[in-house]
C-alpha positions as CSV (number, residue, x, y, z in Angstrom):
1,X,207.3,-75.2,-15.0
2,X,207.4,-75.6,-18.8
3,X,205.3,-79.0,-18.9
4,X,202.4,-76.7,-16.7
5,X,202.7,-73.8,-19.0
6,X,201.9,-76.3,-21.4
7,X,199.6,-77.8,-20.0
8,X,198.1,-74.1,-19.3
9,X,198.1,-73.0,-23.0
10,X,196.6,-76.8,-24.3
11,X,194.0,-76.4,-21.8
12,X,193.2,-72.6,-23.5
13,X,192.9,-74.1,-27.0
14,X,190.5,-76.6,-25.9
15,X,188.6,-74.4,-24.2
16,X,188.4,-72.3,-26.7
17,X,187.8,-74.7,-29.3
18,X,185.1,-75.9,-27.2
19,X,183.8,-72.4,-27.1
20,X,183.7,-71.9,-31.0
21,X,182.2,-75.3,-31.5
22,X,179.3,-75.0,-29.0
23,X,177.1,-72.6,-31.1
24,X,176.0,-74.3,-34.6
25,X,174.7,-72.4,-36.7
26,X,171.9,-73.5,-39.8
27,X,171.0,-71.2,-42.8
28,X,167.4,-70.5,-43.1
29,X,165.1,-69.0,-46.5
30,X,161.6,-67.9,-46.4
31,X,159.0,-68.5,-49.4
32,X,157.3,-64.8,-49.2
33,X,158.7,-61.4,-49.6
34,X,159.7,-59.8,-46.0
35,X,156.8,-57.1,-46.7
36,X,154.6,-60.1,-46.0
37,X,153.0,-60.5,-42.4
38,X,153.3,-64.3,-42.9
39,X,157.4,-63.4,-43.3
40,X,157.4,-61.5,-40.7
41,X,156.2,-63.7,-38.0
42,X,158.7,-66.1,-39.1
43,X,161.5,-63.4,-38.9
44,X,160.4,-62.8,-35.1
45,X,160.4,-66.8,-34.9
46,X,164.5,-66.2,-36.0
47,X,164.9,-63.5,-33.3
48,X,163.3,-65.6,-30.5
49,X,165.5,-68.8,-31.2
50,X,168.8,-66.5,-31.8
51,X,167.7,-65.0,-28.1
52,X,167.4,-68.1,-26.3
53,X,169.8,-70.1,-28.6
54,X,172.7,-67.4,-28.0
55,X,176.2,-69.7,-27.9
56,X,174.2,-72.9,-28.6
57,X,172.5,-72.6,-31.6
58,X,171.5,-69.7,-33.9
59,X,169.9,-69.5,-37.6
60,X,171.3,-67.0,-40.4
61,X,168.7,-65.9,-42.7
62,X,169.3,-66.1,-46.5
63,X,167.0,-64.5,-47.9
64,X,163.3,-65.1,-49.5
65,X,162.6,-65.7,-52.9
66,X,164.8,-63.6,-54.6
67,X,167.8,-66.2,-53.1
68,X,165.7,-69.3,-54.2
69,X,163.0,-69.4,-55.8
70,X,159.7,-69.9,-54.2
71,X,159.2,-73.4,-55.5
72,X,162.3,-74.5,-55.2
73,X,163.1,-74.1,-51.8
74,X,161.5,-78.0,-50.6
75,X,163.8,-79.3,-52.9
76,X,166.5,-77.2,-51.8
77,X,166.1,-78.1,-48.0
78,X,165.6,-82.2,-49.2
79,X,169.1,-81.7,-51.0
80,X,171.2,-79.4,-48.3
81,X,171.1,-76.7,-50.4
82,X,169.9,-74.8,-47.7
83,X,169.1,-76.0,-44.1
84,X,165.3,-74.6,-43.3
85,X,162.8,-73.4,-45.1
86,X,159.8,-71.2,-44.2
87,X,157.1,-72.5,-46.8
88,X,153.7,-73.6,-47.1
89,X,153.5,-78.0,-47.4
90,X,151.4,-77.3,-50.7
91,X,154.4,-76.1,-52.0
92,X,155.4,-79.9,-52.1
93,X,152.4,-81.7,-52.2
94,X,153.9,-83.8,-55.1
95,X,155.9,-85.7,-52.2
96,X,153.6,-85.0,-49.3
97,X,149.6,-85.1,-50.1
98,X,149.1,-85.3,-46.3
99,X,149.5,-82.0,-46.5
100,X,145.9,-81.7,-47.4
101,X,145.3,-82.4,-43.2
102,X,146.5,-79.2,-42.4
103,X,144.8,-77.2,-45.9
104,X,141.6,-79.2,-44.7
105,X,141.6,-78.7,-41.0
106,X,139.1,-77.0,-38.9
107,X,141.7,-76.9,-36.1
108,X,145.1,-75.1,-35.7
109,X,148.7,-76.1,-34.7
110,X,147.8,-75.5,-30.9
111,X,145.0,-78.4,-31.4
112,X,147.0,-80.7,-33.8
113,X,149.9,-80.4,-31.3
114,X,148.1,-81.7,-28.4
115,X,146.3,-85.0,-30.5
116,X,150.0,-85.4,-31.6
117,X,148.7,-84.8,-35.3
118,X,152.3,-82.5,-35.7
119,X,154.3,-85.3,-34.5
120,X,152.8,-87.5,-37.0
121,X,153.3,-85.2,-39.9
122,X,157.3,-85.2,-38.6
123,X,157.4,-88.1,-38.9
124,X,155.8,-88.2,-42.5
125,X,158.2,-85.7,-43.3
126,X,161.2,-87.6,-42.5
127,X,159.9,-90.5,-44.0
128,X,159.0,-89.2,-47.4
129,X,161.2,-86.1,-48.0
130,X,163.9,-86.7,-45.6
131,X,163.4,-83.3,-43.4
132,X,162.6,-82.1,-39.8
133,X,158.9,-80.8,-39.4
134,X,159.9,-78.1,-37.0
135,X,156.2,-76.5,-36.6
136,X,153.2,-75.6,-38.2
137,X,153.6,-71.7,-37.7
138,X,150.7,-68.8,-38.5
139,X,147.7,-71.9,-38.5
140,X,144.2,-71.1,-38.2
141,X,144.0,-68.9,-40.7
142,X,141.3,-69.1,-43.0
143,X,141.3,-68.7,-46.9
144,X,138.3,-66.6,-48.6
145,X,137.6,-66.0,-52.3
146,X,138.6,-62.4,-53.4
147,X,136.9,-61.0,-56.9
148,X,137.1,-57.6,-59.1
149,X,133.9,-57.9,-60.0
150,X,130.5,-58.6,-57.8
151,X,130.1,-62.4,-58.4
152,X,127.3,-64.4,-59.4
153,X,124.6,-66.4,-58.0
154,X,122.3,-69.2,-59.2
155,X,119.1,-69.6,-58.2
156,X,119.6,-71.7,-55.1
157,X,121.8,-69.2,-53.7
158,X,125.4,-70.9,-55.2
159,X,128.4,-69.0,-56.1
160,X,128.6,-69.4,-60.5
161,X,132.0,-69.2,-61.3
162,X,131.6,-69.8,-64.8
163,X,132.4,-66.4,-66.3
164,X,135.9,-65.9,-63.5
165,X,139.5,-65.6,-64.4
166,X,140.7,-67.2,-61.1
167,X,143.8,-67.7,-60.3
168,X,144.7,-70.8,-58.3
169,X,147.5,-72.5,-56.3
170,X,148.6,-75.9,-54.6
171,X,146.3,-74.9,-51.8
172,X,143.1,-74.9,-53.2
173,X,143.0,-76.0,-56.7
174,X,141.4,-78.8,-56.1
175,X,138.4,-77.1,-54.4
176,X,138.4,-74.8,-57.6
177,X,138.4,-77.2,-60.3
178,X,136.4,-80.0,-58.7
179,X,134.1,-78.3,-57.0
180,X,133.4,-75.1,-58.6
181,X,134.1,-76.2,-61.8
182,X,135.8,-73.1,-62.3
183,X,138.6,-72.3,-65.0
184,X,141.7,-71.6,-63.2
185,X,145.7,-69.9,-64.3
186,X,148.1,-70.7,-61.6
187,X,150.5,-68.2,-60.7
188,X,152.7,-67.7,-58.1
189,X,152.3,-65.3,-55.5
190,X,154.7,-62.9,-56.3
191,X,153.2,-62.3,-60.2
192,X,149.9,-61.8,-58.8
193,X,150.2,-58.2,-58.5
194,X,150.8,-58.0,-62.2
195,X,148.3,-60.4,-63.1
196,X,145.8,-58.3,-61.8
197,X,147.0,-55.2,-63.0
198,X,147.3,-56.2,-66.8
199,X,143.4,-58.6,-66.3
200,X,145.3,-62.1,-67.2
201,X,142.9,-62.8,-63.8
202,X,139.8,-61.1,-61.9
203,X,139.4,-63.6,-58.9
204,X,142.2,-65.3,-56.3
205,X,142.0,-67.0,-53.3
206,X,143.7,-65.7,-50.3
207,X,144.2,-65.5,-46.5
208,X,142.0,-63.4,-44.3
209,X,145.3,-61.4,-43.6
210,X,147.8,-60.1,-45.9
211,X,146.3,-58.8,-48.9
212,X,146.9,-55.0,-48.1
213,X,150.9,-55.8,-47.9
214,X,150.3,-57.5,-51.5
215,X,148.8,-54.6,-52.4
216,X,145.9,-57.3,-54.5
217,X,143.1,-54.7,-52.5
218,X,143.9,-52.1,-55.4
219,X,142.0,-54.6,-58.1
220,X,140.0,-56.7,-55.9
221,X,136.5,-55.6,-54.1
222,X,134.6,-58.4,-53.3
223,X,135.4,-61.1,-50.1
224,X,133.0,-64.3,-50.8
225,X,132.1,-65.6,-47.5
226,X,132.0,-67.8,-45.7
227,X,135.9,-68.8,-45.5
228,X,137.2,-71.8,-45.6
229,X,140.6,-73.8,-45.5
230,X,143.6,-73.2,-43.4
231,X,147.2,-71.9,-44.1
232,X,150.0,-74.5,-44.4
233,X,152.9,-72.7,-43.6
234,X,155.8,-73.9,-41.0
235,X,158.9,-74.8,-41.3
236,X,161.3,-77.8,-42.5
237,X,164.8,-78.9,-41.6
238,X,167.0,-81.1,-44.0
239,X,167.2,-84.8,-42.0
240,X,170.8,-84.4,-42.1
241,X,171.0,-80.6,-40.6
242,X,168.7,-81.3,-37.5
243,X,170.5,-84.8,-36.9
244,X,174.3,-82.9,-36.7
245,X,172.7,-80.6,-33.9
246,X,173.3,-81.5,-30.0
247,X,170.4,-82.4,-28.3
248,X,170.4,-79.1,-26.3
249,X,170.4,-77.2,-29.9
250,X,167.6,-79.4,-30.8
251,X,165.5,-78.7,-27.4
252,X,165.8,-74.9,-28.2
253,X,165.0,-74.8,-31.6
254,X,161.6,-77.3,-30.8
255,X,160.6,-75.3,-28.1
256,X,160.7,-72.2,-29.5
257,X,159.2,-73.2,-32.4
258,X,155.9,-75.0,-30.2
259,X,156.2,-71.4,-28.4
260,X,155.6,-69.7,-31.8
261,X,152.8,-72.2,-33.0
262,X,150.9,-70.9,-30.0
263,X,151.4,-67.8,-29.7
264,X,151.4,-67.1,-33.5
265,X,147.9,-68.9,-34.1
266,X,146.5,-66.9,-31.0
267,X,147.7,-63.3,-32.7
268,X,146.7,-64.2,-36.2
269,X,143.5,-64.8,-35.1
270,X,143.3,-61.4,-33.7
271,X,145.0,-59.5,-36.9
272,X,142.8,-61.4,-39.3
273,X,139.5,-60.0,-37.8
274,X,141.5,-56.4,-37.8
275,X,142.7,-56.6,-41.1
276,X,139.1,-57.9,-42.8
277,X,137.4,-55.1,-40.8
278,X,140.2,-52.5,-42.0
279,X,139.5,-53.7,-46.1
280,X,135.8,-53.2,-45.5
281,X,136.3,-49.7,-44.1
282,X,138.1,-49.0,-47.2
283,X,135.3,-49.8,-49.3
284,X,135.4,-53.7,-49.9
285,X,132.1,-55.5,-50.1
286,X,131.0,-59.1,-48.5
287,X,128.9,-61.1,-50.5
288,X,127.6,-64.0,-48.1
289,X,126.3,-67.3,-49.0
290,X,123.8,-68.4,-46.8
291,X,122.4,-71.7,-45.1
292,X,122.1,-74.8,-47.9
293,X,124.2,-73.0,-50.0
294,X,126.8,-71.8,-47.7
295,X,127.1,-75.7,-46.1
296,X,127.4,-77.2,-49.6
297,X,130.5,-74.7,-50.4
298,X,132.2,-75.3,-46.9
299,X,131.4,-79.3,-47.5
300,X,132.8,-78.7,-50.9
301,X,136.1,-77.6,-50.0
302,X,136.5,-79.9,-47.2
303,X,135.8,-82.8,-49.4
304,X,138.2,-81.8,-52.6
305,X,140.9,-81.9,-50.3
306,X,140.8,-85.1,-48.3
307,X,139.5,-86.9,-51.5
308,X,142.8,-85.6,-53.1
309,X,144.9,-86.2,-50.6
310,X,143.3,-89.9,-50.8
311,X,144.0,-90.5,-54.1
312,X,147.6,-89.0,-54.0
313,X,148.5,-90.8,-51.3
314,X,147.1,-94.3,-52.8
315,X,150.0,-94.0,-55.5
316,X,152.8,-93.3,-52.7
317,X,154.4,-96.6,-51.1
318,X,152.7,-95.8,-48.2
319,X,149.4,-96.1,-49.2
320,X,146.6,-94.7,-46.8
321,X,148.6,-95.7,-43.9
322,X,147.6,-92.3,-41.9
323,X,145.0,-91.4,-43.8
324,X,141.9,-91.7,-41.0
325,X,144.6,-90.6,-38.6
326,X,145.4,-87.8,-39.7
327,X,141.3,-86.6,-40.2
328,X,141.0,-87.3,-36.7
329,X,144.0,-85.5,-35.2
330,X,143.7,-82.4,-37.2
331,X,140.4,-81.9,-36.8
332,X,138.3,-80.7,-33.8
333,X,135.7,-83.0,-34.8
Protein backbone atom coordinates (compact mmCIF):
# COMPACT_ATOMS: atom_id res chain seq x y z
CA UNK A 1 0.00 0.00 0.00
CA UNK A 2 2.78 2.55 0.97
CA UNK A 3 5.14 1.68 -2.10
CA UNK A 4 1.67 2.57 -4.48
CA UNK A 5 0.86 5.67 -2.51
CA UNK A 6 4.23 6.44 -3.44
CA UNK A 7 4.25 5.59 -6.41
CA UNK A 8 0.81 7.76 -6.67
CA UNK A 9 2.33 10.98 -5.25
CA UNK A 10 5.86 10.57 -7.66
CA UNK A 11 3.68 10.10 -10.46
CA UNK A 12 1.71 13.67 -9.40
CA UNK A 13 5.08 15.56 -9.19
CA UNK A 14 5.99 14.48 -12.61
CA UNK A 15 2.97 15.22 -13.95
CA UNK A 16 2.90 18.23 -12.66
CA UNK A 17 6.33 19.13 -13.41
CA UNK A 18 5.67 18.11 -16.80
CA UNK A 19 2.74 20.47 -16.73
CA UNK A 20 4.74 23.60 -15.56
CA UNK A 21 7.49 22.82 -18.02
CA UNK A 22 5.37 22.39 -21.16
CA UNK A 23 4.65 26.15 -21.71
CA UNK A 24 8.01 28.25 -22.37
CA UNK A 25 7.71 31.37 -22.32
CA UNK A 26 10.21 34.28 -24.40
CA UNK A 27 10.27 38.05 -23.50
CA UNK A 28 9.44 40.22 -26.38
CA UNK A 29 10.22 44.51 -27.00
CA UNK A 30 8.90 46.45 -29.78
CA UNK A 31 10.94 49.51 -31.55
CA UNK A 32 7.81 52.03 -31.73
CA UNK A 33 5.62 53.53 -29.19
CA UNK A 34 2.19 51.32 -28.64
CA UNK A 35 0.22 54.55 -30.12
CA UNK A 36 1.85 53.43 -33.26
CA UNK A 37 -0.39 51.25 -35.82
CA UNK A 38 2.87 49.49 -36.84
CA UNK A 39 2.99 48.50 -32.69
CA UNK A 40 -0.15 47.62 -32.67
CA UNK A 41 -0.32 44.97 -35.30
CA UNK A 42 2.55 43.39 -33.69
CA UNK A 43 0.64 43.53 -30.20
CA UNK A 44 -2.31 41.50 -31.99
CA UNK A 45 0.57 39.26 -33.51
CA UNK A 46 1.29 38.58 -29.36
CA UNK A 47 -2.43 37.92 -28.68
CA UNK A 48 -2.80 35.47 -31.69
CA UNK A 49 0.39 33.32 -30.61
CA UNK A 50 -0.59 33.56 -26.74
CA UNK A 51 -4.20 32.16 -28.10
CA UNK A 52 -3.03 29.34 -30.01
CA UNK A 53 0.23 28.82 -27.98
CA UNK A 54 -1.84 28.59 -24.60
CA UNK A 55 0.29 25.81 -22.37
CA UNK A 56 2.94 25.48 -25.10
CA UNK A 57 4.38 28.52 -25.70
CA UNK A 58 3.55 32.18 -24.92
CA UNK A 59 5.47 35.63 -25.24
CA UNK A 60 5.54 38.38 -22.43
CA UNK A 61 5.86 41.74 -23.68
CA UNK A 62 8.52 44.21 -22.22
CA UNK A 63 7.91 47.08 -23.31
CA UNK A 64 8.92 49.46 -26.40
CA UNK A 65 11.41 52.01 -26.34
CA UNK A 66 11.16 53.33 -23.23
CA UNK A 67 12.58 49.59 -21.83
CA UNK A 68 15.36 49.63 -24.50
CA UNK A 69 16.13 51.93 -26.52
CA UNK A 70 15.15 51.88 -30.09
CA UNK A 71 18.51 51.17 -31.44
CA UNK A 72 19.63 49.08 -29.21
CA UNK A 73 17.17 46.49 -29.25
CA UNK A 74 19.20 44.17 -32.39
CA UNK A 75 21.93 44.17 -30.22
CA UNK A 76 19.99 43.31 -27.26
CA UNK A 77 18.27 40.27 -29.02
CA UNK A 78 22.04 39.15 -30.66
CA UNK A 79 23.20 39.20 -26.85
CA UNK A 80 20.04 37.55 -24.80
CA UNK A 81 19.29 40.60 -23.40
CA UNK A 82 15.93 40.12 -24.49
CA UNK A 83 14.49 37.24 -26.66
CA UNK A 84 12.46 39.06 -29.70
CA UNK A 85 12.44 42.12 -31.02
CA UNK A 86 9.77 43.87 -33.14
CA UNK A 87 12.11 46.33 -35.35
CA UNK A 88 12.75 47.36 -38.68
CA UNK A 89 16.28 45.38 -40.41
CA UNK A 90 17.58 49.05 -41.17
CA UNK A 91 17.87 49.31 -37.63
CA UNK A 92 20.93 46.91 -38.09
CA UNK A 93 22.05 47.35 -41.47
CA UNK A 94 25.63 47.69 -40.00
CA UNK A 95 25.43 43.71 -39.76
CA UNK A 96 22.85 42.91 -42.31
CA UNK A 97 22.92 45.15 -45.70
CA UNK A 98 20.63 42.57 -47.23
CA UNK A 99 18.23 44.28 -45.60
CA UNK A 100 18.17 46.61 -48.48
CA UNK A 101 15.97 43.47 -50.45
CA UNK A 102 13.17 44.09 -48.44
CA UNK A 103 13.63 48.41 -48.25
CA UNK A 104 14.00 47.89 -52.20
CA UNK A 105 11.36 45.50 -53.01
CA UNK A 106 8.39 46.00 -55.18
CA UNK A 107 6.81 42.83 -53.58
CA UNK A 108 5.63 42.07 -49.98
CA UNK A 109 6.22 39.26 -47.41
CA UNK A 110 3.24 37.13 -48.97
CA UNK A 111 5.43 37.19 -52.39
CA UNK A 112 8.96 36.81 -50.78
CA UNK A 113 7.45 34.00 -48.79
CA UNK A 114 6.41 31.92 -51.64
CA UNK A 115 10.00 32.49 -53.88
CA UNK A 116 11.46 31.43 -50.41
CA UNK A 117 13.20 35.00 -50.33
CA UNK A 118 12.10 34.96 -46.18
CA UNK A 119 13.70 31.72 -45.73
CA UNK A 120 16.86 33.06 -47.17
CA UNK A 121 17.01 36.10 -45.14
CA UNK A 122 16.63 33.52 -41.92
CA UNK A 123 19.07 32.11 -42.78
CA UNK A 124 21.22 35.30 -43.36
CA UNK A 125 20.08 36.21 -40.10
CA UNK A 126 21.36 33.30 -38.29
CA UNK A 127 24.43 33.42 -40.09
CA UNK A 128 25.45 36.96 -39.55
CA UNK A 129 23.78 38.11 -36.23
CA UNK A 130 23.01 34.89 -34.75
CA UNK A 131 18.99 35.32 -34.56
CA UNK A 132 15.69 33.72 -35.78
CA UNK A 133 13.97 35.67 -38.69
CA UNK A 134 10.50 34.95 -37.51
CA UNK A 135 8.59 37.07 -40.32
CA UNK A 136 8.55 40.14 -42.22
CA UNK A 137 5.35 41.64 -40.61
CA UNK A 138 3.29 45.03 -41.99
CA UNK A 139 5.30 44.68 -45.78
CA UNK A 140 4.10 46.36 -48.65
CA UNK A 141 3.88 49.46 -47.40
CA UNK A 142 5.19 52.22 -49.26
CA UNK A 143 7.38 55.22 -48.10
CA UNK A 144 6.49 58.89 -49.50
CA UNK A 145 8.32 62.19 -48.97
CA UNK A 146 6.35 64.52 -46.45
CA UNK A 147 7.33 68.53 -46.58
CA UNK A 148 6.14 71.86 -44.49
CA UNK A 149 6.52 73.71 -47.29
CA UNK A 150 5.25 73.22 -51.13
CA UNK A 151 8.51 71.85 -52.73
CA UNK A 152 10.31 72.65 -55.64
CA UNK A 153 10.67 71.74 -59.20
CA UNK A 154 13.31 72.08 -61.96
CA UNK A 155 12.53 72.57 -65.23
CA UNK A 156 12.33 68.98 -66.30
CA UNK A 157 9.80 68.36 -63.86
CA UNK A 158 12.46 66.96 -60.84
CA UNK A 159 11.97 67.33 -57.22
CA UNK A 160 15.01 70.20 -56.03
CA UNK A 161 15.73 69.45 -52.70
CA UNK A 162 18.35 71.82 -52.33
CA UNK A 163 16.87 74.35 -50.00
CA UNK A 164 15.13 71.14 -47.45
CA UNK A 165 15.90 70.42 -43.88
CA UNK A 166 15.17 66.58 -44.30
CA UNK A 167 15.40 64.38 -41.89
CA UNK A 168 16.65 60.90 -42.70
CA UNK A 169 16.98 57.38 -41.35
CA UNK A 170 18.63 53.83 -42.10
CA UNK A 171 15.78 53.28 -44.52
CA UNK A 172 16.28 55.71 -46.99
CA UNK A 173 19.34 57.70 -46.59
CA UNK A 174 20.96 56.50 -49.19
CA UNK A 175 18.18 57.48 -51.69
CA UNK A 176 18.47 60.96 -50.04
CA UNK A 177 22.05 61.66 -50.18
CA UNK A 178 22.96 59.90 -53.40
CA UNK A 179 20.24 60.57 -55.20
CA UNK A 180 18.79 63.72 -54.31
CA UNK A 181 21.69 65.16 -53.22
CA UNK A 182 19.83 66.41 -50.50
CA UNK A 183 21.27 67.58 -46.91
CA UNK A 184 19.92 65.34 -44.37
CA UNK A 185 19.81 65.31 -39.86
CA UNK A 186 19.08 61.89 -38.77
CA UNK A 187 16.83 61.51 -36.03
CA UNK A 188 15.06 58.94 -34.48
CA UNK A 189 11.52 58.50 -34.76
CA UNK A 190 10.47 59.33 -31.44
CA UNK A 191 12.33 63.15 -31.54
CA UNK A 192 10.67 63.83 -34.76
CA UNK A 193 7.76 65.39 -33.27
CA UNK A 194 10.01 67.96 -31.60
CA UNK A 195 12.08 68.42 -34.50
CA UNK A 196 9.39 69.66 -36.30
CA UNK A 197 7.96 71.71 -33.82
CA UNK A 198 11.13 73.77 -32.90
CA UNK A 199 12.16 73.82 -37.36
CA UNK A 200 15.67 71.77 -36.70
CA UNK A 201 13.73 69.95 -39.97
CA UNK A 202 10.89 70.90 -42.67
CA UNK A 203 10.87 67.49 -44.66
CA UNK A 204 10.81 63.47 -43.51
CA UNK A 205 10.23 60.47 -45.07
CA UNK A 206 7.57 58.25 -43.90
CA UNK A 207 5.01 55.44 -44.43
CA UNK A 208 1.72 55.91 -46.24
CA UNK A 209 0.19 54.99 -42.69
CA UNK A 210 0.94 56.33 -39.36
CA UNK A 211 1.72 59.80 -39.50
CA UNK A 212 -1.62 61.00 -37.82
CA UNK A 213 -0.75 58.70 -34.59
CA UNK A 214 2.81 60.60 -34.73
CA UNK A 215 1.01 63.53 -34.81
CA UNK A 216 4.01 64.89 -37.80
CA UNK A 217 0.42 66.04 -39.93
CA UNK A 218 0.38 69.11 -37.50
CA UNK A 219 3.81 70.60 -39.39
CA UNK A 220 3.72 68.76 -42.50
CA UNK A 221 1.38 69.58 -45.71
CA UNK A 222 2.74 68.31 -48.59
CA UNK A 223 2.92 64.20 -49.76
CA UNK A 224 5.50 64.02 -52.82
CA UNK A 225 4.32 61.31 -55.01
CA UNK A 226 4.81 58.88 -56.38
CA UNK A 227 5.94 56.55 -53.31
CA UNK A 228 8.47 54.43 -53.22
CA UNK A 229 10.28 51.75 -50.88
CA UNK A 230 8.87 49.35 -48.54
CA UNK A 231 8.73 48.98 -44.69
CA UNK A 232 11.31 46.56 -43.05
CA UNK A 233 9.71 45.66 -40.02
CA UNK A 234 9.35 41.93 -38.51
CA UNK A 235 10.59 40.24 -36.09
CA UNK A 236 13.93 38.54 -34.68
CA UNK A 237 14.64 35.78 -32.11
CA UNK A 238 18.09 35.43 -30.38
CA UNK A 239 19.60 31.85 -32.04
CA UNK A 240 19.84 30.54 -28.64
CA UNK A 241 15.98 31.42 -27.49
CA UNK A 242 14.30 29.80 -30.62
CA UNK A 243 16.88 26.72 -30.47
CA UNK A 244 15.71 25.96 -26.44
CA UNK A 245 11.96 25.78 -27.77
CA UNK A 246 10.24 22.30 -28.63
CA UNK A 247 9.52 21.76 -32.00
CA UNK A 248 5.74 22.15 -31.29
CA UNK A 249 6.58 25.75 -29.63
CA UNK A 250 8.50 26.43 -32.77
CA UNK A 251 5.50 25.23 -35.26
CA UNK A 252 3.21 27.73 -33.41
CA UNK A 253 5.14 30.60 -33.18
CA UNK A 254 6.15 30.10 -37.31
CA UNK A 255 2.79 29.72 -38.21
CA UNK A 256 1.35 32.34 -36.68
CA UNK A 257 3.82 34.54 -37.53
CA UNK A 258 3.34 33.42 -41.71
CA UNK A 259 -0.51 33.89 -40.64
CA UNK A 260 0.28 37.53 -39.66
CA UNK A 261 2.63 38.34 -42.75
CA UNK A 262 -0.47 37.62 -44.83
CA UNK A 263 -3.01 38.89 -43.34
CA UNK A 264 -1.12 42.03 -42.07
CA UNK A 265 0.21 42.98 -45.70
CA UNK A 266 -3.44 42.41 -46.98
CA UNK A 267 -4.99 45.07 -44.22
CA UNK A 268 -2.20 47.59 -44.49
CA UNK A 269 -2.86 47.78 -47.85
CA UNK A 270 -6.31 48.61 -47.17
CA UNK A 271 -5.59 51.28 -44.08
CA UNK A 272 -2.88 52.99 -46.14
CA UNK A 273 -5.21 54.07 -48.98
CA UNK A 274 -7.79 55.13 -45.91
CA UNK A 275 -5.35 56.92 -44.02
CA UNK A 276 -3.77 58.98 -47.22
CA UNK A 277 -7.31 59.78 -48.26
CA UNK A 278 -8.25 60.76 -44.52
CA UNK A 279 -4.79 63.39 -44.49
CA UNK A 280 -6.05 64.87 -47.78
CA UNK A 281 -9.49 65.54 -46.44
CA UNK A 282 -7.87 67.38 -43.69
CA UNK A 283 -6.24 69.63 -45.96
CA UNK A 284 -2.88 67.94 -47.16
CA UNK A 285 -1.77 68.53 -50.69
CA UNK A 286 -0.16 66.02 -53.37
CA UNK A 287 2.40 67.32 -55.44
CA UNK A 288 2.93 64.47 -58.27
CA UNK A 289 5.87 63.97 -60.42
CA UNK A 290 5.02 62.88 -63.67
CA UNK A 291 6.34 60.52 -66.53
CA UNK A 292 10.38 60.99 -67.11
CA UNK A 293 10.61 62.61 -64.01
CA UNK A 294 8.54 60.47 -61.95
CA UNK A 295 10.56 57.04 -63.48
CA UNK A 296 13.94 58.74 -62.85
CA UNK A 297 12.87 59.23 -58.93
CA UNK A 298 11.29 55.65 -58.56
CA UNK A 299 14.70 54.30 -60.54
CA UNK A 300 16.55 56.49 -58.24
CA UNK A 301 15.56 55.02 -55.11
CA UNK A 302 15.59 51.53 -56.36
CA UNK A 303 19.07 51.86 -57.41
CA UNK A 304 20.60 53.69 -54.08
CA UNK A 305 19.58 50.87 -52.30
CA UNK A 306 20.73 47.73 -54.02
CA UNK A 307 23.95 49.60 -54.97
CA UNK A 308 24.39 50.09 -51.19
CA UNK A 309 23.55 46.99 -50.19
CA UNK A 310 26.28 45.85 -52.88
CA UNK A 311 28.98 47.62 -51.59
CA UNK A 312 28.13 46.78 -47.89
CA UNK A 313 27.97 43.51 -48.46
CA UNK A 314 31.38 43.34 -50.51
CA UNK A 315 33.24 44.18 -47.15
CA UNK A 316 31.21 41.27 -45.09
CA UNK A 317 32.87 37.67 -45.28
CA UNK A 318 30.26 36.76 -47.29
CA UNK A 319 30.75 38.76 -50.13
CA UNK A 320 27.78 38.99 -52.76
CA UNK A 321 26.96 35.45 -52.12
CA UNK A 322 22.99 36.31 -52.26
CA UNK A 323 23.20 39.20 -53.76
CA UNK A 324 21.27 38.41 -57.37
CA UNK A 325 19.24 36.10 -55.23
CA UNK A 326 17.90 38.00 -53.25
CA UNK A 327 16.80 40.81 -56.25
CA UNK A 328 15.09 38.00 -57.77
CA UNK A 329 13.13 36.54 -54.87
CA UNK A 330 11.95 39.84 -53.49
CA UNK A 331 10.96 41.18 -56.34
CA UNK A 332 7.91 40.60 -58.57
CA UNK A 333 9.97 41.19 -61.51
Amino acid sequence: MKKTQLCAFGLAILVASGTALAEQRITAVHAFPTSLIYTQSFLEFVDKLNERGEGVIQIDVRGGPEAIGLSEQPDAVRDGVVDMAYTAASFYAGSLPERDAMISSNANAIHARETGGLDLMNEIHQEKMGVYYLGWFDSGVSYNLYTRNEPSLDSDGNLDVSGLRLRSNPVYDAFFTDFLGARITSIDTTEVYSALERGVVDATGWTQIGLKNLGWDEFLNYRIEPSFYSTDMGAIINLDSWNALSEEAQQILQEVAIEHERSSAERFRDVAREQMAELEEDGMTVVELEGEAAERYLEGAREASWARMRSQMERHSMGLTHYEDLIEKFNDL
